[in-house]
C-alpha positions in Angstrom: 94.6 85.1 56.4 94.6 86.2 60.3 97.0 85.5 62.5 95.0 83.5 65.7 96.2 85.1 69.0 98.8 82.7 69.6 100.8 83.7 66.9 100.7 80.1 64.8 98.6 80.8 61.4 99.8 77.0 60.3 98.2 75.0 63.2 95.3 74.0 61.9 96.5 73.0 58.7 99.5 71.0 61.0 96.5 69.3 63.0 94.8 68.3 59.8 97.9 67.0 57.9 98.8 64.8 61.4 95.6 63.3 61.5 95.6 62.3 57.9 98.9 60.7 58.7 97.9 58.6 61.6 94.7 57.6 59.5 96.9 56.5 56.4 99.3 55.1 59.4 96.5 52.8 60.5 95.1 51.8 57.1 98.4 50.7 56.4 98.7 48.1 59.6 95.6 46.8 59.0 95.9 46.4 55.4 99.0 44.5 55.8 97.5 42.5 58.5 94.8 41.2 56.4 97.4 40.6 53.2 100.1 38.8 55.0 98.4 35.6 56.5 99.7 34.3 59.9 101.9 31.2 59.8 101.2 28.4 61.3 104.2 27.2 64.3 105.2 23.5 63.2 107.1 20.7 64.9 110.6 20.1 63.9 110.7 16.9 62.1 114.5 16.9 62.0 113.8 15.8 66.2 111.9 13.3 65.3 114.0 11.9 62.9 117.1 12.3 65.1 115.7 11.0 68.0 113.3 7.9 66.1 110.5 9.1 68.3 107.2 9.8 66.7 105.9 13.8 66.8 103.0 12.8 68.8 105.3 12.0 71.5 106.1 15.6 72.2 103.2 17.3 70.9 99.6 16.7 71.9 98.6 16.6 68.2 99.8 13.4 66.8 100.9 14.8 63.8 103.4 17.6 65.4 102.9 21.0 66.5 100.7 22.6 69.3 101.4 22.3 73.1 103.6 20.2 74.3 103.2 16.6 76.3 104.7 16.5 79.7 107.8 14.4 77.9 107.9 17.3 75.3 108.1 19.7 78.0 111.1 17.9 79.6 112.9 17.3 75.8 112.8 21.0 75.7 114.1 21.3 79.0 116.8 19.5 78.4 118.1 21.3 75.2 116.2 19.2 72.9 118.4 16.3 74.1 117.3 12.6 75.7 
């Protein structure tokens, strides 16, 4: 093997072995993104069972969760307190 003029026999081997590692890096992420599911953000039904208020009150879905109502915003506002 010849020595390339600047004096590193190994870099091309290094640049190969790197690349294979950001390759196997990236399989990796996506794999896991595509194994591990997103989970869903949900009301806490211990407020609405505190406070006697239905989750629809807060939240624009009826049935909890999702954006806020203008009351929601304020309940959150105000430390999750009436």
């Amino acid at each position: 093997m010849s020595k390339r003029q600047d004096g590193n026999a190994f870099a091309p081997t290094l640049t190969l072995l790197c690349g294979g590692v950001g390759v196997l890096t990236g399989a990796l992420i996506a794999g896991s993104m595509v194994l591990v599911p997103p989970t869903a953000a949900q009301a806490k039904p211990a407020y609405a069972a505190a406070t006697g208020l239905p989750c629809g009150k807060c939240h624009v879905n009826p049935a909890g969760g999702g954006p806020n109502t203008d009351f929601g915003k304020q309940f959150a506002a105000n430390g999750h307190k009436l």
